[in-house]
N, CA, C and O atoms as a Maestro MAE file, in Angstrom:
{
 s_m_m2io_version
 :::
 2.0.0
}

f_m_ct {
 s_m_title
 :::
 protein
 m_atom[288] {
  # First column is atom index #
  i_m_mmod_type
  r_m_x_coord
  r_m_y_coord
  r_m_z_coord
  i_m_residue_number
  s_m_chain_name
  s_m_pdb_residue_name
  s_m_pdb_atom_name
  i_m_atomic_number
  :::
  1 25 -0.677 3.144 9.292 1 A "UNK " " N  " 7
  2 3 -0.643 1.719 9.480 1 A "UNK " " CA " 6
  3 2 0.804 1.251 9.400 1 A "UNK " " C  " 6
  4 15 1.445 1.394 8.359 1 A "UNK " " O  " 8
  5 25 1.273 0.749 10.384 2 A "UNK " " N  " 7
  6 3 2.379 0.119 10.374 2 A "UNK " " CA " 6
  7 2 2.771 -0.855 9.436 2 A "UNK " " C  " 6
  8 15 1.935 -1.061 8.556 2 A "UNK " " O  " 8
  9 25 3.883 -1.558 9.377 3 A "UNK " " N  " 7
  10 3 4.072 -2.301 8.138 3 A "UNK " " CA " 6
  11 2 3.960 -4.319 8.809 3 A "UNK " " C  " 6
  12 15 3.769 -5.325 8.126 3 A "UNK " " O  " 8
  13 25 4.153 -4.213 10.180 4 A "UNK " " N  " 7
  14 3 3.588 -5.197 10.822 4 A "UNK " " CA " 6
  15 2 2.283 -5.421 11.011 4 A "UNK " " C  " 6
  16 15 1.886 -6.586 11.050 4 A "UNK " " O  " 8
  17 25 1.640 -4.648 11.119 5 A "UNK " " N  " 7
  18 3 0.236 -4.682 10.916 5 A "UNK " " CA " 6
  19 2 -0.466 -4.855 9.409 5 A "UNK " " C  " 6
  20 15 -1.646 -5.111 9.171 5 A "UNK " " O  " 8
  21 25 0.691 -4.621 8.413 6 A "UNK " " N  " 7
  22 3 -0.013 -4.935 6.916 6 A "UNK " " CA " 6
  23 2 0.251 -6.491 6.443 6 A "UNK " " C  " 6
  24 15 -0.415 -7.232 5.720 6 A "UNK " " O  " 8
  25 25 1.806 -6.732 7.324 7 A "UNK " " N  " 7
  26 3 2.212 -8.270 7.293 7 A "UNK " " CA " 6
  27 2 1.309 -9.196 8.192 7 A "UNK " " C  " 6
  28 15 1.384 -10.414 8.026 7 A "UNK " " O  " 8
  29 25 0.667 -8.799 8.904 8 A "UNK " " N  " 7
  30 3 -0.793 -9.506 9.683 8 A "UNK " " CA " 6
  31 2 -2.241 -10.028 8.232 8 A "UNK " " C  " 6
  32 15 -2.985 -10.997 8.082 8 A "UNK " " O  " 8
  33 25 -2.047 -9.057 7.661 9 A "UNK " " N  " 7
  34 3 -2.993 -9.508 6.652 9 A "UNK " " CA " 6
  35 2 -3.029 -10.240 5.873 9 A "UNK " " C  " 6
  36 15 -1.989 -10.761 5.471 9 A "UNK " " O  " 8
  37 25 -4.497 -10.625 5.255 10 A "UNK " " N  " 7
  38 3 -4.410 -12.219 3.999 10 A "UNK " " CA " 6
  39 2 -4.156 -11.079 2.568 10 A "UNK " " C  " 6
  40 15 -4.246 -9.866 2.380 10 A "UNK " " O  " 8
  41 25 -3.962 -11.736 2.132 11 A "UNK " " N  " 7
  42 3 -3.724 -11.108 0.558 11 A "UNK " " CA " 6
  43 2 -4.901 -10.398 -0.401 11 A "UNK " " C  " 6
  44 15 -4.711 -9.779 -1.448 11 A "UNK " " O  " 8
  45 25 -6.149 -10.667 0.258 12 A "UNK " " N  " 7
  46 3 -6.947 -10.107 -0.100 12 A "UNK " " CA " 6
  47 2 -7.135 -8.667 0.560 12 A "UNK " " C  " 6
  48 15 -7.202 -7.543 0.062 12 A "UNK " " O  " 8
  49 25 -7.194 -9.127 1.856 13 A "UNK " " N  " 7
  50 3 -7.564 -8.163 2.146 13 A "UNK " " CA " 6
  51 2 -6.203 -6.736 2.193 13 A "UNK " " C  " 6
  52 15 -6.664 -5.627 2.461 13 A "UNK " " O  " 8
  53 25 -5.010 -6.793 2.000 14 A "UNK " " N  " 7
  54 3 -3.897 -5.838 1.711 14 A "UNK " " CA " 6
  55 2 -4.042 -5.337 0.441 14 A "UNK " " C  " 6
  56 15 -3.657 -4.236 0.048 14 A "UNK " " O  " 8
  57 25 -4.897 -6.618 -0.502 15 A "UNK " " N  " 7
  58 3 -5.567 -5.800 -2.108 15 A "UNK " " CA " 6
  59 2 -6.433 -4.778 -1.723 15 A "UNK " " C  " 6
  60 15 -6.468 -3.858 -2.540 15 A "UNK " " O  " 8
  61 25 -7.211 -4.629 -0.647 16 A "UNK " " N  " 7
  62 3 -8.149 -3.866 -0.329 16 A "UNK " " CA " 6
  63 2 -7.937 -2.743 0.191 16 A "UNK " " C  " 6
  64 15 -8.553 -1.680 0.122 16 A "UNK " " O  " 8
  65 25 -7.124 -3.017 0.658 17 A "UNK " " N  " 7
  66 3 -6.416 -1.625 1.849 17 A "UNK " " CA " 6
  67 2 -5.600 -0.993 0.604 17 A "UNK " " C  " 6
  68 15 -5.874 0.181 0.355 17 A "UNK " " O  " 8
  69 25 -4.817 -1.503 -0.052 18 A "UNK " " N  " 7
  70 3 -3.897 -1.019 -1.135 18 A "UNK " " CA " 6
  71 2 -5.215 -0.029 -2.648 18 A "UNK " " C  " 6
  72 15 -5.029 1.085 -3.137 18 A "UNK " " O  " 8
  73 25 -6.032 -0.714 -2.857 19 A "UNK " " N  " 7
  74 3 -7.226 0.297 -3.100 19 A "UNK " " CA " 6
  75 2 -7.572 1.416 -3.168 19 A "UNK " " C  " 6
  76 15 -7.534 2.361 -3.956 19 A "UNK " " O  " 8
  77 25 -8.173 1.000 -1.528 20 A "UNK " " N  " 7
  78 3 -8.361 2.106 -0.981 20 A "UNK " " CA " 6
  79 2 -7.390 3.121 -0.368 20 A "UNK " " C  " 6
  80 15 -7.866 3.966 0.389 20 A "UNK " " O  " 8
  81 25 -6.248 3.120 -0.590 21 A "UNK " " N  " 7
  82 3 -4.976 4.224 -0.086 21 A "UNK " " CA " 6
  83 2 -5.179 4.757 -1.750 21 A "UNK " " C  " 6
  84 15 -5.296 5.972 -1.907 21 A "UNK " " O  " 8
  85 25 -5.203 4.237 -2.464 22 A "UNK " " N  " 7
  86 3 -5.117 4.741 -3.717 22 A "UNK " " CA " 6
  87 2 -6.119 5.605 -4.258 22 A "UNK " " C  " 6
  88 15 -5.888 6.660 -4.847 22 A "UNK " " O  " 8
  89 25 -7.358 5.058 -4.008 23 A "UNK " " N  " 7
  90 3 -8.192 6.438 -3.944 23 A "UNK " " CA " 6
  91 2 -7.909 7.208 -4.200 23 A "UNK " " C  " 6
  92 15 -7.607 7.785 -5.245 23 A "UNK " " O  " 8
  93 25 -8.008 7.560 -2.166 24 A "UNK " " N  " 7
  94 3 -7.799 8.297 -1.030 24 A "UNK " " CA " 6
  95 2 -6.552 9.378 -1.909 24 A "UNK " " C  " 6
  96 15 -6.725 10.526 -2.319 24 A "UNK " " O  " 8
  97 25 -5.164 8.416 -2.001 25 A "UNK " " N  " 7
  98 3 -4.241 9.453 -2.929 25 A "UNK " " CA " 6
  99 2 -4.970 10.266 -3.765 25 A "UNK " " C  " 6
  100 15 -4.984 11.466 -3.489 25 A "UNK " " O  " 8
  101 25 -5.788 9.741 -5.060 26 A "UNK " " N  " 7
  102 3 -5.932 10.347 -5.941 26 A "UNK " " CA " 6
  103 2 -7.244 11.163 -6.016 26 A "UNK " " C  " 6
  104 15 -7.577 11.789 -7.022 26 A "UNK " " O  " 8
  105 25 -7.876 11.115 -5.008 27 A "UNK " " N  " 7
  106 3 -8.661 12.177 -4.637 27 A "UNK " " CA " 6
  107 2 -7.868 13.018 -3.612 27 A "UNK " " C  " 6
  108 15 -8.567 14.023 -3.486 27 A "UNK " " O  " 8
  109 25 -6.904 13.141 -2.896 28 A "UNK " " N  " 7
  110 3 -6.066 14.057 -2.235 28 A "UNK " " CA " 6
  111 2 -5.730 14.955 -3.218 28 A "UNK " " C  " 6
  112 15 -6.125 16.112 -3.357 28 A "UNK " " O  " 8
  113 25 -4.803 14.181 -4.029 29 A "UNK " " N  " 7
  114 3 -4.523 14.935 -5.337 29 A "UNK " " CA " 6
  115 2 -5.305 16.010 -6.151 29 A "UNK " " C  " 6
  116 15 -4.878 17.104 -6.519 29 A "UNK " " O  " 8
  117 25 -6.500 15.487 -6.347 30 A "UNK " " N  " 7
  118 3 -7.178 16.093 -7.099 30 A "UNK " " CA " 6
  119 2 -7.794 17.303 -5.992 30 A "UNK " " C  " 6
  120 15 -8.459 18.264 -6.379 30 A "UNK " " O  " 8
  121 25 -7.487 17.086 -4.770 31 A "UNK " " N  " 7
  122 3 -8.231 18.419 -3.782 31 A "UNK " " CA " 6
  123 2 -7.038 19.245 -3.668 31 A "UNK " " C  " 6
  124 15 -7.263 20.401 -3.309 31 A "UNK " " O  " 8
  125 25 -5.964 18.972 -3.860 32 A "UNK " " N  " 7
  126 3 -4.701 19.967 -3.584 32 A "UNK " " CA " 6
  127 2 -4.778 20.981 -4.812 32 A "UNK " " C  " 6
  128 15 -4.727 22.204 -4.686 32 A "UNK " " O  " 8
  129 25 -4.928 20.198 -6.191 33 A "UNK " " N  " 7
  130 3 -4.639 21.166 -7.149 33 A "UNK " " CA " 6
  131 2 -5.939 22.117 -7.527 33 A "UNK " " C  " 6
  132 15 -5.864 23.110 -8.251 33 A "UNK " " O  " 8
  133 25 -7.492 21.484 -6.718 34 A "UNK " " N  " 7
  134 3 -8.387 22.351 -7.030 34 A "UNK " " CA " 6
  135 2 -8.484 23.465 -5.663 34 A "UNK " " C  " 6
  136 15 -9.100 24.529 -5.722 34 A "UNK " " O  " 8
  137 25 -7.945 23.106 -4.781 35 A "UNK " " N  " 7
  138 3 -8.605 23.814 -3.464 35 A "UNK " " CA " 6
  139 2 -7.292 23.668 -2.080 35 A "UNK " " C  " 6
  140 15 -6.663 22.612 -2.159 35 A "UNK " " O  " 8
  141 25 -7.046 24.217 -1.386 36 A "UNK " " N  " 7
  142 3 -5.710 23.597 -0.220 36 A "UNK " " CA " 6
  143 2 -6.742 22.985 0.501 36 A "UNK " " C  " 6
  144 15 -7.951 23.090 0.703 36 A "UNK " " O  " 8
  145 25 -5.418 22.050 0.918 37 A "UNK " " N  " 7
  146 3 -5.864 21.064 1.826 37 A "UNK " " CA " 6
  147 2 -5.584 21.147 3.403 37 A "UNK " " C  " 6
  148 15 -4.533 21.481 3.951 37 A "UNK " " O  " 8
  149 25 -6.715 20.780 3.951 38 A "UNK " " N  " 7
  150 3 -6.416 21.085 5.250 38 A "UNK " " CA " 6
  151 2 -5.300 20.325 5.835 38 A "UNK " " C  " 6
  152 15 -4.448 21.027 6.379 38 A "UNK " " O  " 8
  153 25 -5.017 18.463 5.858 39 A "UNK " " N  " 7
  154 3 -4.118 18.513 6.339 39 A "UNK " " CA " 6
  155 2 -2.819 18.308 4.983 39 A "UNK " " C  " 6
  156 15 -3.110 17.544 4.063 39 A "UNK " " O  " 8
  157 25 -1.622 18.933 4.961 40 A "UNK " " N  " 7
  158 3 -0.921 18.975 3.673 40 A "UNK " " CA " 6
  159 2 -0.359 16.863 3.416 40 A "UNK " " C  " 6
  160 15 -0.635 15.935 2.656 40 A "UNK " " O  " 8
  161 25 0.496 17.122 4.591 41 A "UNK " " N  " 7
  162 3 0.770 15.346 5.005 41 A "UNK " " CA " 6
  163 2 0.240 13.950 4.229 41 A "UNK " " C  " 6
  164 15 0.678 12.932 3.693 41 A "UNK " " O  " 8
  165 25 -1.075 14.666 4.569 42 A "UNK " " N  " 7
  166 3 -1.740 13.296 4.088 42 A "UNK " " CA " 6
  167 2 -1.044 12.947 2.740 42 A "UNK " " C  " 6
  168 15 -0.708 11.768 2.622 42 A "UNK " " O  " 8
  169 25 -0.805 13.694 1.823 43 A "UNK " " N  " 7
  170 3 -0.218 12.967 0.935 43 A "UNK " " CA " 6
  171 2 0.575 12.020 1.279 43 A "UNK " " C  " 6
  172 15 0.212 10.848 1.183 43 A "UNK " " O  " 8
  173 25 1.799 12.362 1.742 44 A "UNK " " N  " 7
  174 3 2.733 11.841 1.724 44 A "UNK " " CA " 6
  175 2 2.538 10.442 2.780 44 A "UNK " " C  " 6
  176 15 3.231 9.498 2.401 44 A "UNK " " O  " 8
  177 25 1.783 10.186 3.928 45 A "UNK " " N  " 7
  178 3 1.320 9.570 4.584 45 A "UNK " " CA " 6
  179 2 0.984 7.963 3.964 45 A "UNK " " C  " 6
  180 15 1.467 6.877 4.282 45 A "UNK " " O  " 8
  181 25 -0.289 8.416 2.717 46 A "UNK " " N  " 7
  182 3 -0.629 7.875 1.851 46 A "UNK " " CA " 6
  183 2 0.203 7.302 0.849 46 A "UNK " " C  " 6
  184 15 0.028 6.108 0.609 46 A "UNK " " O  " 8
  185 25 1.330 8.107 0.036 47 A "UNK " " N  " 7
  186 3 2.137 7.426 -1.152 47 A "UNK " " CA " 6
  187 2 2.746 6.659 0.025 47 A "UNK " " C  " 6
  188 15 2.900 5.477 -0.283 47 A "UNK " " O  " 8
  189 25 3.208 6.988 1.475 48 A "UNK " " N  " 7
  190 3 4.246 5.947 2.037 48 A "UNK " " CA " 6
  191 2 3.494 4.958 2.335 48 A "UNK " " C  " 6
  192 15 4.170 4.104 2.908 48 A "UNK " " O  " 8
  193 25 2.062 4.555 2.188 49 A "UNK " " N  " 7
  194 3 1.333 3.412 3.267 49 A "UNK " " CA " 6
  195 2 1.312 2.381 1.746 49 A "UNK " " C  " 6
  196 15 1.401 1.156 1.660 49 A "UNK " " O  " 8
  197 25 1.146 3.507 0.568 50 A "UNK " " N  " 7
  198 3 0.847 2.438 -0.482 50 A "UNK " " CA " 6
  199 2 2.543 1.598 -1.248 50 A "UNK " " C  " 6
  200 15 2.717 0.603 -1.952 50 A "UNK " " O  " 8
  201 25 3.253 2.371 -0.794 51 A "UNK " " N  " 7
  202 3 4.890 1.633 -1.009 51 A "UNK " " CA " 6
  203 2 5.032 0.778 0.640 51 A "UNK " " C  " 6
  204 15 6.196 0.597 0.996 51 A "UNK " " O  " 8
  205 25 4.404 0.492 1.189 52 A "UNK " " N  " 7
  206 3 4.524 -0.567 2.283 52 A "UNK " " CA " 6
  207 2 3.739 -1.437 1.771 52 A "UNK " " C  " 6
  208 15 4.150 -2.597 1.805 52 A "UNK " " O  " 8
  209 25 2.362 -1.174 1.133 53 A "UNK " " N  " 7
  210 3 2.150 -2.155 1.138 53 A "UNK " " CA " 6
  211 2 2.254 -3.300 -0.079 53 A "UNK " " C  " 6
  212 15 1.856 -4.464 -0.040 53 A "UNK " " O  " 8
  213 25 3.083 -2.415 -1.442 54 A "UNK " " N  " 7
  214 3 3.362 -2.970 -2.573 54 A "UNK " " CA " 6
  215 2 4.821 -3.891 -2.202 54 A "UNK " " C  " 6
  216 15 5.105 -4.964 -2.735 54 A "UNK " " O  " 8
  217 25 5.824 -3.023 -0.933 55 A "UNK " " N  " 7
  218 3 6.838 -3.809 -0.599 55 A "UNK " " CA " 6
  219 2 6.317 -5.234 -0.100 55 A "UNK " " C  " 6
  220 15 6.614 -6.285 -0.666 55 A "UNK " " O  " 8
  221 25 5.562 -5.146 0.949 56 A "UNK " " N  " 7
  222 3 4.965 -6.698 1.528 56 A "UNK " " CA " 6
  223 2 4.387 -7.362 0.534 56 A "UNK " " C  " 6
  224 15 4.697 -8.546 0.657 56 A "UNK " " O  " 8
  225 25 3.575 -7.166 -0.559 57 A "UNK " " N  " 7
  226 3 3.471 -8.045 -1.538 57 A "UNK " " CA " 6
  227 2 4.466 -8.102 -2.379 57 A "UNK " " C  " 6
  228 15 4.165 -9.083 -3.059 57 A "UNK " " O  " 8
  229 25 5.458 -7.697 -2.782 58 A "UNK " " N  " 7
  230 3 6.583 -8.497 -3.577 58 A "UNK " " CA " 6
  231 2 7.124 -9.486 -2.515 58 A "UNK " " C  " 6
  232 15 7.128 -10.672 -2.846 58 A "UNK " " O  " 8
  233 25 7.539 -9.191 -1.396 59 A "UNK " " N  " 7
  234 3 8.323 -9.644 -0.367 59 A "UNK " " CA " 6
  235 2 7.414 -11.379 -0.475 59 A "UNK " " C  " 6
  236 15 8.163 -12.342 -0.314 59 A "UNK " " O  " 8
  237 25 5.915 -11.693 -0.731 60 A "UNK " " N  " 7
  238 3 5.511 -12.267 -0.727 60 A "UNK " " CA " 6
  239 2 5.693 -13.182 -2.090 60 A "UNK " " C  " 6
  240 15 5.849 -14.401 -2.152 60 A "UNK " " O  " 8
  241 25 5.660 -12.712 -2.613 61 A "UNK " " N  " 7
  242 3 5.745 -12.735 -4.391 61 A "UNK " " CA " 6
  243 2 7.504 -13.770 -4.694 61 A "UNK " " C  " 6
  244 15 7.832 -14.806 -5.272 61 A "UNK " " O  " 8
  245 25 8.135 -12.758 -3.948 62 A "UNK " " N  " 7
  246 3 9.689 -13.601 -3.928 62 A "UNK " " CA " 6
  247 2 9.256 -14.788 -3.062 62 A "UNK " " C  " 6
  248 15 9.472 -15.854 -3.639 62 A "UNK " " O  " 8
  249 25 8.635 -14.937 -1.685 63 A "UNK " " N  " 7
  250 3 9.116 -16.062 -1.224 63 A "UNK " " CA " 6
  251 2 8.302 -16.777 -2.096 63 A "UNK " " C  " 6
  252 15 9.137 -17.447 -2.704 63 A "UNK " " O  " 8
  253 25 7.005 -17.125 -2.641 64 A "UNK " " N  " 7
  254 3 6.237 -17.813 -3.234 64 A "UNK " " CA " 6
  255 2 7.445 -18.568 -4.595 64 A "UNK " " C  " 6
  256 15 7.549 -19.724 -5.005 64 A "UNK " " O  " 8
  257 25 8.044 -17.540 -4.893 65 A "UNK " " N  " 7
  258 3 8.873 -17.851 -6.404 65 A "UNK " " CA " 6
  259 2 9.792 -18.683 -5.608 65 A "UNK " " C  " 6
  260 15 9.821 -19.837 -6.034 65 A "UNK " " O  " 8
  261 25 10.694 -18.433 -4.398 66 A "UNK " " N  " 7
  262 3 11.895 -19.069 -3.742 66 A "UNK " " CA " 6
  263 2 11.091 -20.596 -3.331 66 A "UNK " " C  " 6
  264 15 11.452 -21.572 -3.989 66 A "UNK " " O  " 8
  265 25 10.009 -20.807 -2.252 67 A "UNK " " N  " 7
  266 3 9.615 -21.991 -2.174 67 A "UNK " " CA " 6
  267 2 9.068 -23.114 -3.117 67 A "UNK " " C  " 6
  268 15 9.170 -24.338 -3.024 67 A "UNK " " O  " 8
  269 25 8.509 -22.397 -3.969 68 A "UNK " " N  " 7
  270 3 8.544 -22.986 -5.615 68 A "UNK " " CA " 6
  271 2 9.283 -23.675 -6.122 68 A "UNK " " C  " 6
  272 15 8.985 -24.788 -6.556 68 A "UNK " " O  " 8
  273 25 11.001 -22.887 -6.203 69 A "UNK " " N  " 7
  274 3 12.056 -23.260 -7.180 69 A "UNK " " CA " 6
  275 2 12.419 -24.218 -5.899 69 A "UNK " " C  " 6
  276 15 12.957 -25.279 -6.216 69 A "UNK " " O  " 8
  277 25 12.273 -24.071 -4.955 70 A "UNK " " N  " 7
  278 3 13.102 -25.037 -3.758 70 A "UNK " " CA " 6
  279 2 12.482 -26.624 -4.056 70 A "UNK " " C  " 6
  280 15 13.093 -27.692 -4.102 70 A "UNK " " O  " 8
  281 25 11.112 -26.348 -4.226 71 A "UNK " " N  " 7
  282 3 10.361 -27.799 -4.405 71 A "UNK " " CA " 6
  283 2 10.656 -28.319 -5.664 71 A "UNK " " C  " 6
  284 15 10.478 -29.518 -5.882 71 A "UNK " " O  " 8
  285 25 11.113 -27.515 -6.576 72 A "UNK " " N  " 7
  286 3 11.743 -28.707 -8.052 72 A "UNK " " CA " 6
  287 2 12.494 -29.728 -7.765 72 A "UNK " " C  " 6
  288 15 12.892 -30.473 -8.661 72 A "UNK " " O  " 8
  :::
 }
 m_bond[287] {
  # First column is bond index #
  i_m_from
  i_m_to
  i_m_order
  :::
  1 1 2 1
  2 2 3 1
  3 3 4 2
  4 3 5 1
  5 5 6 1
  6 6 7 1
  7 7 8 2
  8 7 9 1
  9 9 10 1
  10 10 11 1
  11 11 12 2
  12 11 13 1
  13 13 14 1
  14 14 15 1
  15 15 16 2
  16 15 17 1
  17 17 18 1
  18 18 19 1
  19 19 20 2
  20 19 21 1
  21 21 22 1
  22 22 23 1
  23 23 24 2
  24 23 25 1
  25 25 26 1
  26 26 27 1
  27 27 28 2
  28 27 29 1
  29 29 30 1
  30 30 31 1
  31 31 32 2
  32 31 33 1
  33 33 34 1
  34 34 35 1
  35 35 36 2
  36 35 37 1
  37 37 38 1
  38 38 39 1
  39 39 40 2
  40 39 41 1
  41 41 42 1
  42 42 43 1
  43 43 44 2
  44 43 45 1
  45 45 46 1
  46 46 47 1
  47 47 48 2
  48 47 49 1
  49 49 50 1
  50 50 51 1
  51 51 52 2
  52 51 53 1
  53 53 54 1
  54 54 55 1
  55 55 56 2
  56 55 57 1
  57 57 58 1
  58 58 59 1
  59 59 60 2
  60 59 61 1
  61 61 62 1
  62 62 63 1
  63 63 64 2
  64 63 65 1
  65 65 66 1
  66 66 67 1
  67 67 68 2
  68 67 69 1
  69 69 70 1
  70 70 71 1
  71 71 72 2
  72 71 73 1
  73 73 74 1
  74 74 75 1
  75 75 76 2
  76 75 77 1
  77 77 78 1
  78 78 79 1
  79 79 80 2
  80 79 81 1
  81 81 82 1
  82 82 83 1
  83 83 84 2
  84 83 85 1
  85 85 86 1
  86 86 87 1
  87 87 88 2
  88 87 89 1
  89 89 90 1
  90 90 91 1
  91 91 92 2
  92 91 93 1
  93 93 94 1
  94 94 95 1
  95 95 96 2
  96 95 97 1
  97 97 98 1
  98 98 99 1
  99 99 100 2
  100 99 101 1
  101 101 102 1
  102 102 103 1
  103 103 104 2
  104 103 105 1
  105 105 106 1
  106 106 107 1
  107 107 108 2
  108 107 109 1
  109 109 110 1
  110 110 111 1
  111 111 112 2
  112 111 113 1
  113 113 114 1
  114 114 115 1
  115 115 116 2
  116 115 117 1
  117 117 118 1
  118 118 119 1
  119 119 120 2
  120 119 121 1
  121 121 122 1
  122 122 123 1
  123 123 124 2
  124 123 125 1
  125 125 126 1
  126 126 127 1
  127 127 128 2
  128 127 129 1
  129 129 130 1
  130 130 131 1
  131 131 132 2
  132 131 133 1
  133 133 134 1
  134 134 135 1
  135 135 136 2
  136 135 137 1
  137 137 138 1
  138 138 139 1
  139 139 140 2
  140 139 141 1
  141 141 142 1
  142 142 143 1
  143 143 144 2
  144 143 145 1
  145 145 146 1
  146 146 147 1
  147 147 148 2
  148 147 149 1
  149 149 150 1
  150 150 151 1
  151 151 152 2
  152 151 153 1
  153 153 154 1
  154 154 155 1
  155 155 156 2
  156 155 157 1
  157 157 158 1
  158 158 159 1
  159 159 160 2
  160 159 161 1
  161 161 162 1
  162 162 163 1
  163 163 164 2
  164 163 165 1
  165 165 166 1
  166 166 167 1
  167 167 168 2
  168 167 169 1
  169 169 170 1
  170 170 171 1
  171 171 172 2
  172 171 173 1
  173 173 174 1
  174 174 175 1
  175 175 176 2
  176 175 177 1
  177 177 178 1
  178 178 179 1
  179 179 180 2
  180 179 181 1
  181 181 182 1
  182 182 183 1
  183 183 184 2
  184 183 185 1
  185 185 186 1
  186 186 187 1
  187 187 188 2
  188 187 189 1
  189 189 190 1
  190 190 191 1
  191 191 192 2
  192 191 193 1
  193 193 194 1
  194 194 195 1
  195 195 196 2
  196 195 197 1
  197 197 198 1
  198 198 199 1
  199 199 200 2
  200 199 201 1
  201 201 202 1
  202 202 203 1
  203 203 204 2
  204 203 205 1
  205 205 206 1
  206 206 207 1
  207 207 208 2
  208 207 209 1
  209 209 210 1
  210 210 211 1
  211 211 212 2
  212 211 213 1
  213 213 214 1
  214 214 215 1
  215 215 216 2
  216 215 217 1
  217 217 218 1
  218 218 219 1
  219 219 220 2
  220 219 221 1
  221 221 222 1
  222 222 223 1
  223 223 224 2
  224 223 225 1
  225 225 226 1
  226 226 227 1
  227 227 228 2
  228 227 229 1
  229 229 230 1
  230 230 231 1
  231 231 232 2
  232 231 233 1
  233 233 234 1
  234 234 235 1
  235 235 236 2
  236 235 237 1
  237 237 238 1
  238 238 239 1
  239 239 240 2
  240 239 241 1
  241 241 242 1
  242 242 243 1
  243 243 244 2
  244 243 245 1
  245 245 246 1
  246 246 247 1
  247 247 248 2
  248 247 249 1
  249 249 250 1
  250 250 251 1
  251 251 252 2
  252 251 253 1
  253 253 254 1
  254 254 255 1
  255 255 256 2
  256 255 257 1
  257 257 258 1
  258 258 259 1
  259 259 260 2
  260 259 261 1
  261 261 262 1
  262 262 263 1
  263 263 264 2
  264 263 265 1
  265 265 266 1
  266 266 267 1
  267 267 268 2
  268 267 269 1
  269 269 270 1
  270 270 271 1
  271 271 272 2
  272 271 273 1
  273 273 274 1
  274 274 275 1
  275 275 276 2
  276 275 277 1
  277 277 278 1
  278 278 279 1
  279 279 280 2
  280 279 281 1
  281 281 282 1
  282 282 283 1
  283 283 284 2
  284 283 285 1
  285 285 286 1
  286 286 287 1
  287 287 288 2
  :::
 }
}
C-alpha cells in the first residue's frame, strides 16, 4: 500500500489497517521462528507499511497541534 493511498483514509479506518499489519507482523513472526516462510519479504513489507502508516498519523497529529496553537 502506498503511502498516498493511506493519506486517502479517515482515521479510523488507517486504525484498522494499522491493526491489522500488526497482526499479520506478529503472526509472520511467530511462523519464521517456528517453521520458514514461504515468502521471506513479507516481513519487511509489513514493518515498512506499519511505519507509513504511524508516519501519516503523527504527520496528522502535528498539523492538528499546529492549527490549534494557530487559533489561540
Amino acid at each position: 500500500m502506498k503511502t498516498s493511498e493511506l493519506r486517502e483514509m479517515g482515521d479510523e479506518q488507517l486504525e484498522a489497517t494499522l491493526k491489522d499489519a500488526s497482526t499479520t507482523l506478529f503472526r509472520l513472526k511467530i511462523k519464521a521462528q517456528t517453521e520458514r516462510l514461504d515468502v521471506p519479504s513479507e516481513l519487511a513489507k509489513n514493518r515498512r507499511l506499519i511505519a507509513r502508516i504511524k508516519t501519516v498519523q503523527s504527520e496528522r497529529r502535528r498539523q492538528a497541534e499546529a492549527s490549534g496553537a494557530s487559533a489561540e
